[in-house]
Structure formats: C-alpha cells, structure tokens
mmCIF file as Biopython writes it, N, C-alpha, C and O atoms, coordinates in Angstrom:
data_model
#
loop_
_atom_site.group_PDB
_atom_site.id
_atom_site.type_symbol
_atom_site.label_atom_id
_atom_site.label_alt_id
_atom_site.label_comp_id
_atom_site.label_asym_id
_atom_site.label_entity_id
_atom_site.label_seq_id
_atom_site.pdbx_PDB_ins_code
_atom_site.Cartn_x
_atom_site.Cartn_y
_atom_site.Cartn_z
_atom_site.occupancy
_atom_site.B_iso_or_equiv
_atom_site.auth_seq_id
_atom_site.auth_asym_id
_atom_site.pdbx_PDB_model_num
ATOM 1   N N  . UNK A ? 1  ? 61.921 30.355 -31.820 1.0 0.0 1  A 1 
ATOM 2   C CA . UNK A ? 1  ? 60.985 30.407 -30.712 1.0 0.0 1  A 1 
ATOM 3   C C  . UNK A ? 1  ? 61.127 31.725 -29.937 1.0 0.0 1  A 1 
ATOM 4   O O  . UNK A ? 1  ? 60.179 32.398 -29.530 1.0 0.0 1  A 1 
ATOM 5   N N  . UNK A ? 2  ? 62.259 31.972 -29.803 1.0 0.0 2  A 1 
ATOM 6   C CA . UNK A ? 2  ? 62.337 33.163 -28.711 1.0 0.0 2  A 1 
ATOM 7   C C  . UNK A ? 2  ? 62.181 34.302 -30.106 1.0 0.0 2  A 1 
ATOM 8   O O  . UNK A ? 2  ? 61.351 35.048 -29.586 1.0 0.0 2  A 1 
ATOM 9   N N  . UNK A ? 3  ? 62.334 34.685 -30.978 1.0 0.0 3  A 1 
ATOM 10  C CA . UNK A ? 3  ? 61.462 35.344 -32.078 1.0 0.0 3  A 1 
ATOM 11  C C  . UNK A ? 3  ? 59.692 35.868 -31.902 1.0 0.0 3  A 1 
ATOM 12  O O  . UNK A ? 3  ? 59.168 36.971 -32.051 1.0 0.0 3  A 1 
ATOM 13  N N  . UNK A ? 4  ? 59.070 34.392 -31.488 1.0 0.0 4  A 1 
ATOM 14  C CA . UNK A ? 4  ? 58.240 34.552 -31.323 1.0 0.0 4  A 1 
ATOM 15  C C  . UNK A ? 4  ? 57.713 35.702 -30.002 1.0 0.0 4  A 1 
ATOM 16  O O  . UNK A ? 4  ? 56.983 36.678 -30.170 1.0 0.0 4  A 1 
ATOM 17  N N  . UNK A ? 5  ? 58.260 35.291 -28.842 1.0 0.0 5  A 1 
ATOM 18  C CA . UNK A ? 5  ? 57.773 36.062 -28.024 1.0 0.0 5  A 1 
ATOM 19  C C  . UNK A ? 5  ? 58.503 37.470 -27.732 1.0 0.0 5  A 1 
ATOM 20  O O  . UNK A ? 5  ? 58.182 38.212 -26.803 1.0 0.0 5  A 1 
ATOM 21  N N  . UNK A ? 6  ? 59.374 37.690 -28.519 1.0 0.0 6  A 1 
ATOM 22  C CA . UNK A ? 6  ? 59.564 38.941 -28.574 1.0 0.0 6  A 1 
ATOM 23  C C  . UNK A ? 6  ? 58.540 39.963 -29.336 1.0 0.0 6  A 1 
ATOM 24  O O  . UNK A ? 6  ? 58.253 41.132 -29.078 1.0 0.0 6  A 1 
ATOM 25  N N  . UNK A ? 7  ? 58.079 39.043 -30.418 1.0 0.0 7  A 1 
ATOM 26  C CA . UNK A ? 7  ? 57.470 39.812 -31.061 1.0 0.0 7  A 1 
ATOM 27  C C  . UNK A ? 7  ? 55.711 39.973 -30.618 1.0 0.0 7  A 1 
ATOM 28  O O  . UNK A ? 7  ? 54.953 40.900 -30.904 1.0 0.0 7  A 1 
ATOM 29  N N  . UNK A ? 8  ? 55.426 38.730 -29.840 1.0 0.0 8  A 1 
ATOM 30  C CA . UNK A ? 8  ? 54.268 39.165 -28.693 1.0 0.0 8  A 1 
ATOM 31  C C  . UNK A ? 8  ? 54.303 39.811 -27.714 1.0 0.0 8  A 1 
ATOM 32  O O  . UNK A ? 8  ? 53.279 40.081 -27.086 1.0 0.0 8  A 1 
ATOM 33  N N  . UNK A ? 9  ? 55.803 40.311 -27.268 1.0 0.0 9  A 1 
ATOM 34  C CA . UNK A ? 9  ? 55.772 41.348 -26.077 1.0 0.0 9  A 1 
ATOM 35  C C  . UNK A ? 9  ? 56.003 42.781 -26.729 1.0 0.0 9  A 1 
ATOM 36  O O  . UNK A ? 9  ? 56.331 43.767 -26.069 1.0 0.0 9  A 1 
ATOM 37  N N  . UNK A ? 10 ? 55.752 42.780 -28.371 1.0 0.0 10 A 1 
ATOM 38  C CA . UNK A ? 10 ? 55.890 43.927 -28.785 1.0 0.0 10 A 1 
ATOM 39  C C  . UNK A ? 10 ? 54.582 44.211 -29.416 1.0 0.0 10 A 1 
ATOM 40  O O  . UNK A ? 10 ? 54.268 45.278 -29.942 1.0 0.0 10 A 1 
ATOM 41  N N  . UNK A ? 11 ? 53.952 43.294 -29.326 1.0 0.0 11 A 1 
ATOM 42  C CA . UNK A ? 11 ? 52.183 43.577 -29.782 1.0 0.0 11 A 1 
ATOM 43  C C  . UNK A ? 11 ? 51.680 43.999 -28.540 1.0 0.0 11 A 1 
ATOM 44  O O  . UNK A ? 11 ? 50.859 44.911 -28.639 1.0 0.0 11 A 1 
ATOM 45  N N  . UNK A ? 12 ? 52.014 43.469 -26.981 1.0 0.0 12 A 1 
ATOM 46  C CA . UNK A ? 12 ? 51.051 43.539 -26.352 1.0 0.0 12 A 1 
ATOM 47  C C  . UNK A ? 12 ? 51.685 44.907 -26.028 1.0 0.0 12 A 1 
ATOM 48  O O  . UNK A ? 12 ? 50.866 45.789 -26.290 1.0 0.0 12 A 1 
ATOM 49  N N  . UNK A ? 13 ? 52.944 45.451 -25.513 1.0 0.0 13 A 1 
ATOM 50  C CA . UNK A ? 13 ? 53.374 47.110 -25.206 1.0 0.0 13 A 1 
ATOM 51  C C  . UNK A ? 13 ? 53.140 48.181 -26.233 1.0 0.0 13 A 1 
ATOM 52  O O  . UNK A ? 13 ? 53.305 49.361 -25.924 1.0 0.0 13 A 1 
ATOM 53  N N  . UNK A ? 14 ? 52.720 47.785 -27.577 1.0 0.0 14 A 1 
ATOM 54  C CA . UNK A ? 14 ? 52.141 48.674 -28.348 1.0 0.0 14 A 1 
ATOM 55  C C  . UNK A ? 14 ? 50.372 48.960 -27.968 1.0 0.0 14 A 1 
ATOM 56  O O  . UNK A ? 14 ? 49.720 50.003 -27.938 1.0 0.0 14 A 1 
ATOM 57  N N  . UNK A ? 15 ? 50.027 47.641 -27.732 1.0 0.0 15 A 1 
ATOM 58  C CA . UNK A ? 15 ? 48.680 47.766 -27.084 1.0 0.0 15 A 1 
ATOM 59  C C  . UNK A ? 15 ? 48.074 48.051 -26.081 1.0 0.0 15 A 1 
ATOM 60  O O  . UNK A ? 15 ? 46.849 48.101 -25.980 1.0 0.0 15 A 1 
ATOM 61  N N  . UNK A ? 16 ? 49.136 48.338 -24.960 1.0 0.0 16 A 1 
ATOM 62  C CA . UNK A ? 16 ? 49.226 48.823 -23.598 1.0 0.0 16 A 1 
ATOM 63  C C  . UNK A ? 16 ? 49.212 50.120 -24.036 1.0 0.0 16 A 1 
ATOM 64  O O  . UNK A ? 16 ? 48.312 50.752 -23.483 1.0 0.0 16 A 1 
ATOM 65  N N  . UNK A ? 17 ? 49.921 50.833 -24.890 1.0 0.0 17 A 1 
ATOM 66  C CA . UNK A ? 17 ? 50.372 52.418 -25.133 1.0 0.0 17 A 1 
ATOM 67  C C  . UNK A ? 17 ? 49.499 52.552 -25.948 1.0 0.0 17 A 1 
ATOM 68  O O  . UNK A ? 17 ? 48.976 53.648 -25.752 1.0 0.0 17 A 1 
ATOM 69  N N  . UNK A ? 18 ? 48.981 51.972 -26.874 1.0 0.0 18 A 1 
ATOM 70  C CA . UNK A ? 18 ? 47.802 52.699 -27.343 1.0 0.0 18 A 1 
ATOM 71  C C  . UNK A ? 18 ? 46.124 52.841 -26.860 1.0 0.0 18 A 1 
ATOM 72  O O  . UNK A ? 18 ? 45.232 53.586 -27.268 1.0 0.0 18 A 1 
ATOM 73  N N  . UNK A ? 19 ? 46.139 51.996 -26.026 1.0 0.0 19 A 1 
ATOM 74  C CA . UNK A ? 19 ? 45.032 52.125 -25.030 1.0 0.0 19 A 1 
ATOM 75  C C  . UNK A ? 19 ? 45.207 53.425 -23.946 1.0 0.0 19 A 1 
ATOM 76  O O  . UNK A ? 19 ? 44.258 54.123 -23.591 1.0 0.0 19 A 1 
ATOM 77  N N  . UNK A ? 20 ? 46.231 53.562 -23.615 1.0 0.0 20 A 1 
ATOM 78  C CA . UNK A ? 20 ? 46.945 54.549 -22.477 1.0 0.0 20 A 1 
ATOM 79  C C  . UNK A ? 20 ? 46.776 56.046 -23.108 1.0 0.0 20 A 1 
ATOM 80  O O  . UNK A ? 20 ? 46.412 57.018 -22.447 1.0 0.0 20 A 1 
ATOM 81  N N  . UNK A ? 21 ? 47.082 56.068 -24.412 1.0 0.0 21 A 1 
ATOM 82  C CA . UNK A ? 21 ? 47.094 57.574 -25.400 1.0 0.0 21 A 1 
ATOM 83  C C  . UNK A ? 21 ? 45.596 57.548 -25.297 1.0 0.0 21 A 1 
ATOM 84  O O  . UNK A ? 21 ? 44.943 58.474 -24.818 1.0 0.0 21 A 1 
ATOM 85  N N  . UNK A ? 22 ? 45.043 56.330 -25.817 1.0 0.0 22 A 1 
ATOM 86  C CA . UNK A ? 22 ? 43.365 56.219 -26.304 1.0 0.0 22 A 1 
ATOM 87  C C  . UNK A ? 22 ? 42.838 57.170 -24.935 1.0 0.0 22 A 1 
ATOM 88  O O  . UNK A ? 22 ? 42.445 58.334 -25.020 1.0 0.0 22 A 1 
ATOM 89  N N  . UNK A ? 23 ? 42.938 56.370 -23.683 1.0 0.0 23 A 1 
ATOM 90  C CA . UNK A ? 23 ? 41.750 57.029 -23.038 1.0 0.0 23 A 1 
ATOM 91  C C  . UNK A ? 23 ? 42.151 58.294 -22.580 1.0 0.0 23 A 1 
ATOM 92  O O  . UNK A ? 23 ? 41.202 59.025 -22.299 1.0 0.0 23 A 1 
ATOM 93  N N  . UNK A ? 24 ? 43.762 58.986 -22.348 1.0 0.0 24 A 1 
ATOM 94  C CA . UNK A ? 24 ? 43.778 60.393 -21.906 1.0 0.0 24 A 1 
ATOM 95  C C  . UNK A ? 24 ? 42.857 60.985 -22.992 1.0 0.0 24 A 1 
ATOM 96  O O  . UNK A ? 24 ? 41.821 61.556 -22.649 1.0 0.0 24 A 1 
ATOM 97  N N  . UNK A ? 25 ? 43.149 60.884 -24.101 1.0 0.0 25 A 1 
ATOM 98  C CA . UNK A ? 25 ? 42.097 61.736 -25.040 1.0 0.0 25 A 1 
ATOM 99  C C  . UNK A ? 25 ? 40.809 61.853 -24.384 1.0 0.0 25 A 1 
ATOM 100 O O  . UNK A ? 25 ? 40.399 62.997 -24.185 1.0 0.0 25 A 1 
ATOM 101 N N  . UNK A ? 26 ? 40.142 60.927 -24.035 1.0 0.0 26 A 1 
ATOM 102 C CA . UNK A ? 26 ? 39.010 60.353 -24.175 1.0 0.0 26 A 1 
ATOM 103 C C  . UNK A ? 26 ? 37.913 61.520 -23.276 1.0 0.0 26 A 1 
ATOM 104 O O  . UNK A ? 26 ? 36.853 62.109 -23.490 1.0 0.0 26 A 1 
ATOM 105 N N  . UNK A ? 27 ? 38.976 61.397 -22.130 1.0 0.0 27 A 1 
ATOM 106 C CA . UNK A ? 27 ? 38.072 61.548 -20.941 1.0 0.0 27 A 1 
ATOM 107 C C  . UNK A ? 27 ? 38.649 63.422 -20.214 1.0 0.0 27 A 1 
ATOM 108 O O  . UNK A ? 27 ? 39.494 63.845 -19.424 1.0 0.0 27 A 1 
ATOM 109 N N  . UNK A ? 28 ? 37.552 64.003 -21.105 1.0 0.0 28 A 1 
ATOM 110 C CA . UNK A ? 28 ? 37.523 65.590 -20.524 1.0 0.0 28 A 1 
ATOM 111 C C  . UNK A ? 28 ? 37.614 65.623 -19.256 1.0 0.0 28 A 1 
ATOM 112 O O  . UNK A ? 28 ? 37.339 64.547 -18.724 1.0 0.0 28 A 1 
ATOM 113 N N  . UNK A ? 29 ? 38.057 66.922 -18.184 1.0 0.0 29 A 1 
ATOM 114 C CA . UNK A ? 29 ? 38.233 67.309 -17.281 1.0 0.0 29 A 1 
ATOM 115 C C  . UNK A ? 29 ? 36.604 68.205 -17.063 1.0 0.0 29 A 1 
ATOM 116 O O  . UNK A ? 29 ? 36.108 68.921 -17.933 1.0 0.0 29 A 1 
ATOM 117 N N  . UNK A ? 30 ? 36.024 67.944 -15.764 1.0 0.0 30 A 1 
ATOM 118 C CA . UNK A ? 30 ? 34.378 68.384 -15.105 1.0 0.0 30 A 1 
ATOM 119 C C  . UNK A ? 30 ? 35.218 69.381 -14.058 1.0 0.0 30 A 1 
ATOM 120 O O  . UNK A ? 30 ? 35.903 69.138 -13.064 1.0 0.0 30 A 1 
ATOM 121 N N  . UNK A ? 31 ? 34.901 70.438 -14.643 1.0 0.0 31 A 1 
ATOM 122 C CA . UNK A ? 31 ? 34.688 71.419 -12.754 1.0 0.0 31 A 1 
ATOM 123 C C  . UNK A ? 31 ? 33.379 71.700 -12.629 1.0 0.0 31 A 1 
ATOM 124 O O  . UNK A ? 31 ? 32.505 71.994 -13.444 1.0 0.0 31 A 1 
ATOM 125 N N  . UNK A ? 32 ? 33.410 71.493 -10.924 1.0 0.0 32 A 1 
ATOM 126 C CA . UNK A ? 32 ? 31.961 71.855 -10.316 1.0 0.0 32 A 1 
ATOM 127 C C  . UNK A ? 32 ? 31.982 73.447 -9.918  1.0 0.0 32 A 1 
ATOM 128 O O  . UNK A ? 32 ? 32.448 73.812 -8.838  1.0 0.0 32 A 1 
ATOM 129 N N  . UNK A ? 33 ? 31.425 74.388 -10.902 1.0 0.0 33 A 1 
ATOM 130 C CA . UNK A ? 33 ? 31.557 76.186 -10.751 1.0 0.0 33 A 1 
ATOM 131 C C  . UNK A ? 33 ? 30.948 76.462 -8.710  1.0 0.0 33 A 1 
ATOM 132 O O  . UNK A ? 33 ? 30.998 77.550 -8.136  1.0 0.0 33 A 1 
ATOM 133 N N  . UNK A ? 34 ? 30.507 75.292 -8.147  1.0 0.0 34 A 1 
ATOM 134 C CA . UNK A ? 34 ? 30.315 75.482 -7.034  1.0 0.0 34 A 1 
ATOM 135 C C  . UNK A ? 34 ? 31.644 75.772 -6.097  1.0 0.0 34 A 1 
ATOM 136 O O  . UNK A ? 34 ? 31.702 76.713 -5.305  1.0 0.0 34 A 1 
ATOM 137 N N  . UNK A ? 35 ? 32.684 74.830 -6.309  1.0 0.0 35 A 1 
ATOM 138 C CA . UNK A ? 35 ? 33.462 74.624 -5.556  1.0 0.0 35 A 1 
ATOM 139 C C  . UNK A ? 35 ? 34.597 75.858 -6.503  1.0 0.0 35 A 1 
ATOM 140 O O  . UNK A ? 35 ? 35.621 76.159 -5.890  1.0 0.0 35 A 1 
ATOM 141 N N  . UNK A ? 36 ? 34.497 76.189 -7.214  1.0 0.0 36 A 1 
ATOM 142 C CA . UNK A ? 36 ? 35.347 77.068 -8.242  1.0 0.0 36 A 1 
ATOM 143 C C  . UNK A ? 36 ? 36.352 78.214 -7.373  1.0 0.0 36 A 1 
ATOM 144 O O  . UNK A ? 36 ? 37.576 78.344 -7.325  1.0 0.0 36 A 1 
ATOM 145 N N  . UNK A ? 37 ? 35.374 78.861 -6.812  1.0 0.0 37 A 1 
ATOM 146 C CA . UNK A ? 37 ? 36.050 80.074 -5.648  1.0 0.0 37 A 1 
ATOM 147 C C  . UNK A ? 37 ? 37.264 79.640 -4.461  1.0 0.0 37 A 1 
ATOM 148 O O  . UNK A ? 37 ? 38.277 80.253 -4.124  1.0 0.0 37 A 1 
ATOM 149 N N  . UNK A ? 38 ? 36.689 78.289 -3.980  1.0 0.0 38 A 1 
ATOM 150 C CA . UNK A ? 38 ? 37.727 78.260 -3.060  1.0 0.0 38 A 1 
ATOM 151 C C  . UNK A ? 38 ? 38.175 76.851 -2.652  1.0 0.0 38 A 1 
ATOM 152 O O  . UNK A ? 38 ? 38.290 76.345 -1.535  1.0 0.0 38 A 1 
ATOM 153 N N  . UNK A ? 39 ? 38.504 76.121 -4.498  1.0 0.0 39 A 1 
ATOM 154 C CA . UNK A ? 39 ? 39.107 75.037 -4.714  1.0 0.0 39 A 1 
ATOM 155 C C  . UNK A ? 39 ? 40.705 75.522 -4.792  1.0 0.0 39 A 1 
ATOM 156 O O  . UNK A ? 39 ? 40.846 76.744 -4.755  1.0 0.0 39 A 1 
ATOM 157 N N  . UNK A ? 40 ? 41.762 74.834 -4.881  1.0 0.0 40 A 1 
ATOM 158 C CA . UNK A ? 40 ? 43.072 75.223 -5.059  1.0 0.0 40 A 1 
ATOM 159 C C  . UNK A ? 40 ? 43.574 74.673 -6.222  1.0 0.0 40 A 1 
ATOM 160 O O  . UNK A ? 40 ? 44.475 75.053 -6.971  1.0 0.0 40 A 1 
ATOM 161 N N  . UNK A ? 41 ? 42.811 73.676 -6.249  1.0 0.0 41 A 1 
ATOM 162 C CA . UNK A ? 41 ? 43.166 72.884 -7.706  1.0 0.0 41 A 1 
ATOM 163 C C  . UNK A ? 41 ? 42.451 73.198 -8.700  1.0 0.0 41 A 1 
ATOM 164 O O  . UNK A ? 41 ? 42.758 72.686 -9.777  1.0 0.0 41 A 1 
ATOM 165 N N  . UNK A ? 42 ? 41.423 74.018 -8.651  1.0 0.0 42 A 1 
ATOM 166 C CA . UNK A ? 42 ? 40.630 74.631 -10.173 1.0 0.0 42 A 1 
ATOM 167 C C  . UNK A ? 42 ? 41.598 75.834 -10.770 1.0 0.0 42 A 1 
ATOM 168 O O  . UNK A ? 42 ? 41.961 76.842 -10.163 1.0 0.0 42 A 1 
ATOM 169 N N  . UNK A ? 43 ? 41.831 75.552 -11.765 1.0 0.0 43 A 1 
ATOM 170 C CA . UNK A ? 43 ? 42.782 76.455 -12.813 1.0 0.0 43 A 1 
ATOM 171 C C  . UNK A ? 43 ? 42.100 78.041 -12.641 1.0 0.0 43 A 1 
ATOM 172 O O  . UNK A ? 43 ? 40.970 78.339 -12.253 1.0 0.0 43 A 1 
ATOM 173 N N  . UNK A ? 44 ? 42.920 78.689 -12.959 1.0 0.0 44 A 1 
ATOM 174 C CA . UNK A ? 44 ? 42.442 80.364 -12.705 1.0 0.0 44 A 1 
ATOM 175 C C  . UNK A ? 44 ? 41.120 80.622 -13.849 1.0 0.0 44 A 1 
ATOM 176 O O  . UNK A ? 44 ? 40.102 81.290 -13.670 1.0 0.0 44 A 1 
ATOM 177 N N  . UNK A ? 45 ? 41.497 79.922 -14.943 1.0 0.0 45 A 1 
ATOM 178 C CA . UNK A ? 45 ? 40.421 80.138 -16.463 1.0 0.0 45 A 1 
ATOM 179 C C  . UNK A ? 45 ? 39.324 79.903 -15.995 1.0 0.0 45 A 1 
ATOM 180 O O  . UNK A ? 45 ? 38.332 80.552 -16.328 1.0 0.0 45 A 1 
ATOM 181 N N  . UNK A ? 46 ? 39.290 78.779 -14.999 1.0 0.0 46 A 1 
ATOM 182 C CA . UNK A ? 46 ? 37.509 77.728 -14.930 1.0 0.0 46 A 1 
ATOM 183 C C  . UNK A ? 46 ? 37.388 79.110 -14.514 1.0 0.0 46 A 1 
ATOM 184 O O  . UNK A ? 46 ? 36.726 79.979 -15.082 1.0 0.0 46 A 1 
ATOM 185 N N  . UNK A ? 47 ? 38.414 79.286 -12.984 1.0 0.0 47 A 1 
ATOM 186 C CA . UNK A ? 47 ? 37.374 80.520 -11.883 1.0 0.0 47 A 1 
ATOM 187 C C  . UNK A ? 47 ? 36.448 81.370 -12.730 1.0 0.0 47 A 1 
ATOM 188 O O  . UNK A ? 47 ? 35.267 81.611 -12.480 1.0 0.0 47 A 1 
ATOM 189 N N  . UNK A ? 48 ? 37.097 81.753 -13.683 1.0 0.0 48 A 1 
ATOM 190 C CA . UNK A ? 48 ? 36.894 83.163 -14.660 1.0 0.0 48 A 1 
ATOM 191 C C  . UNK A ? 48 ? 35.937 82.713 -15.621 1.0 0.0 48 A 1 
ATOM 192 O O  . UNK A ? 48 ? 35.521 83.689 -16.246 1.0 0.0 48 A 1 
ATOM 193 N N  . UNK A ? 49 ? 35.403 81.625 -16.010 1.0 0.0 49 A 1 
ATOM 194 C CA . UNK A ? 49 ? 34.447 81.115 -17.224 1.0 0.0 49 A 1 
ATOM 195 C C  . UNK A ? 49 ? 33.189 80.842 -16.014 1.0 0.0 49 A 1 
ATOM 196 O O  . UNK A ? 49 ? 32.011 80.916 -16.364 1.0 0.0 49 A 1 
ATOM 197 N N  . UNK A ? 50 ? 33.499 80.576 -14.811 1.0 0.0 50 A 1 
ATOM 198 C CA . UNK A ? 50 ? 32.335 80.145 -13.674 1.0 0.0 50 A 1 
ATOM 199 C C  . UNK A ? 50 ? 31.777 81.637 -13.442 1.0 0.0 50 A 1 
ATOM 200 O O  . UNK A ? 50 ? 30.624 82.013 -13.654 1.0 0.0 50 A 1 
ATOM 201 N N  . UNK A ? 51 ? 32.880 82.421 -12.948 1.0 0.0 51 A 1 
ATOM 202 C CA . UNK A ? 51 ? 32.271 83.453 -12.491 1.0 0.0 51 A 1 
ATOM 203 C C  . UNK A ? 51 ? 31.350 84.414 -13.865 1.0 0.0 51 A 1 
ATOM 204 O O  . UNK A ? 51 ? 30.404 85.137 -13.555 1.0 0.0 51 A 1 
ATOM 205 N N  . UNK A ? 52 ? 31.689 84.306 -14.958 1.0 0.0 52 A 1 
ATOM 206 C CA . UNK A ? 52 ? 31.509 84.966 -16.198 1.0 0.0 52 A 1 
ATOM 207 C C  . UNK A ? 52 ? 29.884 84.059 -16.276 1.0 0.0 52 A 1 
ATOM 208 O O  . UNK A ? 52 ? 28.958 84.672 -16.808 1.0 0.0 52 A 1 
ATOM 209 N N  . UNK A ? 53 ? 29.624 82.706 -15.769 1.0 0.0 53 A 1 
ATOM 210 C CA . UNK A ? 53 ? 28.368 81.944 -16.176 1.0 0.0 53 A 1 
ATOM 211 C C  . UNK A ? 53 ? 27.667 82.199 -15.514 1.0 0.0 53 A 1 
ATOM 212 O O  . UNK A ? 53 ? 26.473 82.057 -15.779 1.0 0.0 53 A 1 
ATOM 213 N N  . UNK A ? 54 ? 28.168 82.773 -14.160 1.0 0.0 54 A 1 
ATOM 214 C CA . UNK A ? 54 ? 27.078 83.444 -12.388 1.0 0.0 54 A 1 
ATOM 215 C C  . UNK A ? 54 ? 26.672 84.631 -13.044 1.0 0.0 54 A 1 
ATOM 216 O O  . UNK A ? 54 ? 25.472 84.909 -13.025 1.0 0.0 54 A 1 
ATOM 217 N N  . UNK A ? 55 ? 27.338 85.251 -13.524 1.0 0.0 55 A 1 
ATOM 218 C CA . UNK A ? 55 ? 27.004 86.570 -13.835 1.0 0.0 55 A 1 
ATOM 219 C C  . UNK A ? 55 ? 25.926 86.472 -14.712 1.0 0.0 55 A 1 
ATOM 220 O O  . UNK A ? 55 ? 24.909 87.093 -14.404 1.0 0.0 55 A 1 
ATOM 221 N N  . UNK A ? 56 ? 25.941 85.515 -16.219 1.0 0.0 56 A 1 
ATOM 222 C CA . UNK A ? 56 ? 24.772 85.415 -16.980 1.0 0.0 56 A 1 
ATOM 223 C C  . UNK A ? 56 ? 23.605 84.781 -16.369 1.0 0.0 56 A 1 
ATOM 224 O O  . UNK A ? 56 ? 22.598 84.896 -17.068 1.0 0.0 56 A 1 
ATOM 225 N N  . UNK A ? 57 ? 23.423 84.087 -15.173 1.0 0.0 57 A 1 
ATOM 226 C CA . UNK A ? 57 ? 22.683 83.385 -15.028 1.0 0.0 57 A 1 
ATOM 227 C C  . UNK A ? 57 ? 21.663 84.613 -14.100 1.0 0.0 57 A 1 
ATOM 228 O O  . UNK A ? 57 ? 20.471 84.818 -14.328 1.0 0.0 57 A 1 
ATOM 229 N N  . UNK A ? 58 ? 22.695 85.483 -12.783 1.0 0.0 58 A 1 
ATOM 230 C CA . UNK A ? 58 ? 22.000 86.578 -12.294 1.0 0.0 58 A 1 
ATOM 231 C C  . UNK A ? 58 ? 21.639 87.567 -12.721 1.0 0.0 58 A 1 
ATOM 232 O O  . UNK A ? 58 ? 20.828 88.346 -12.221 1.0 0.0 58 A 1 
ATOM 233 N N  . UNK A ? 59 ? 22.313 87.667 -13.891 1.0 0.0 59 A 1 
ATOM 234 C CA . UNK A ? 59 ? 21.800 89.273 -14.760 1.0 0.0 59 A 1 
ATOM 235 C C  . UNK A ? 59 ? 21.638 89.062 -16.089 1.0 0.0 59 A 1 
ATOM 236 O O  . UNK A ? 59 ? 22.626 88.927 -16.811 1.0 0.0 59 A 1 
ATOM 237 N N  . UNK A ? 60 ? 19.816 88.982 -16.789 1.0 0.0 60 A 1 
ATOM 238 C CA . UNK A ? 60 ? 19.309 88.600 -17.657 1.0 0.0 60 A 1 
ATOM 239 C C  . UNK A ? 60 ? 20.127 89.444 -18.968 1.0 0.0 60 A 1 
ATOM 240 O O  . UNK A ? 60 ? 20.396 88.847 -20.010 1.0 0.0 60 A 1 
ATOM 241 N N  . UNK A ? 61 ? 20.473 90.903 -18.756 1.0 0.0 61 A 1 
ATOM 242 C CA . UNK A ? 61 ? 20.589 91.624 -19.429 1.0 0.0 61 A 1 
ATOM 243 C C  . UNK A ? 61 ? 22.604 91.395 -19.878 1.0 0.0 61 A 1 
ATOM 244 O O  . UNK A ? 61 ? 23.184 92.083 -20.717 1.0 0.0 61 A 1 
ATOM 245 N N  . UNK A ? 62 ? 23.200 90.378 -19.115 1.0 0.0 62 A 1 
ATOM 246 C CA . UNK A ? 62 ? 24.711 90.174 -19.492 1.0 0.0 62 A 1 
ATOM 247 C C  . UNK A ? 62 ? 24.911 89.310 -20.774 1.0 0.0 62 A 1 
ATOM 248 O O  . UNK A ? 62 ? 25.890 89.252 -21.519 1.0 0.0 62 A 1 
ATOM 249 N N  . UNK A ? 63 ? 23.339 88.446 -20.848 1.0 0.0 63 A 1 
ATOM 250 C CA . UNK A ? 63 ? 23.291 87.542 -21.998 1.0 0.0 63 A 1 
ATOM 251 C C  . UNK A ? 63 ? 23.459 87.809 -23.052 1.0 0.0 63 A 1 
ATOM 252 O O  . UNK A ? 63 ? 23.914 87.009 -23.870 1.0 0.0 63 A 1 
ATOM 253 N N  . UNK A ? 64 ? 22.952 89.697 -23.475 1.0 0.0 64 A 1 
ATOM 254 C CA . UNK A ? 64 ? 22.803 89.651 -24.368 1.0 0.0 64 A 1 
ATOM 255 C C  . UNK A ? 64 ? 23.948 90.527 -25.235 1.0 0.0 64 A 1 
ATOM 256 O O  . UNK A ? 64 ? 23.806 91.091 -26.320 1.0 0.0 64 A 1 
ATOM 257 N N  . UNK A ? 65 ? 25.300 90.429 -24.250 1.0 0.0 65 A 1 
ATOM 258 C CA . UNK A ? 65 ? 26.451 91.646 -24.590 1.0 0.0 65 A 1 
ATOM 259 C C  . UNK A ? 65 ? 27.357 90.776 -25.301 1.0 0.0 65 A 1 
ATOM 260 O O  . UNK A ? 65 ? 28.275 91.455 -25.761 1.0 0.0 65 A 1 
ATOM 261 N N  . UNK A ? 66 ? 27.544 88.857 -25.738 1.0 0.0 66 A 1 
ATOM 262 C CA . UNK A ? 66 ? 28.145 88.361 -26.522 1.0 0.0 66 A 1 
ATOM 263 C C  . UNK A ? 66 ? 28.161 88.374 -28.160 1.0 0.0 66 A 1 
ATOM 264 O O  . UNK A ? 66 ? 28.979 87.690 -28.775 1.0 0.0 66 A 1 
#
C-alpha cells in the first residue's frame, strides 16, 4: 500500500515539473519600444532593436541599408 502512494506522489511531482518546464518555454517576453528609453527593467538589446525600429519607421531610406 504505501508502494502505492509513493509512486503517485512521483507521477504527480513529475507532472508538476513538467508543466513548470512546459510553460517557461511557452510564454515569450513583450517589450513595449514605448516605454524602452526610460524603463530600468528593459534589457540594453530591446533599447537598441527599439531604437534601430524608430529609426526605420522615421527614415524611409534606413529600410533599405539591411
């Protein structure tokens, strides 16, 4: 008997941890390029991929230097 529920508290903590791995994968990180400049918590890269997307969006002619 006690067999048994060891081995259901080892189905359900495998199934706890693989749900737990499952959704970090799952669920990408959103920055808003609004708040980009003078967030503290946006990584230095976003700043630099936001500011690099302002630039294509204000100057037709940056589009075409990739």
């Amino acid at each position: 008997m006690k067999e048994k529920y060891i081995f259901l508290l080892a189905i359900v903590l495998a199934a706890v941890v693989f749900a737990y791995i499952d959704f970090n994968k799952s669920n990408p990180k959103i920055y808003d390029c609004g708040m980009a400049e003078w967030h503290p918590d946006i990584p230095l890269k976003v700043k630099e991929e936001c500011r690099k997307l302002k630039r294509e969006i204000n100057d037709p002619a940056e589009r075409n230097r990739t």
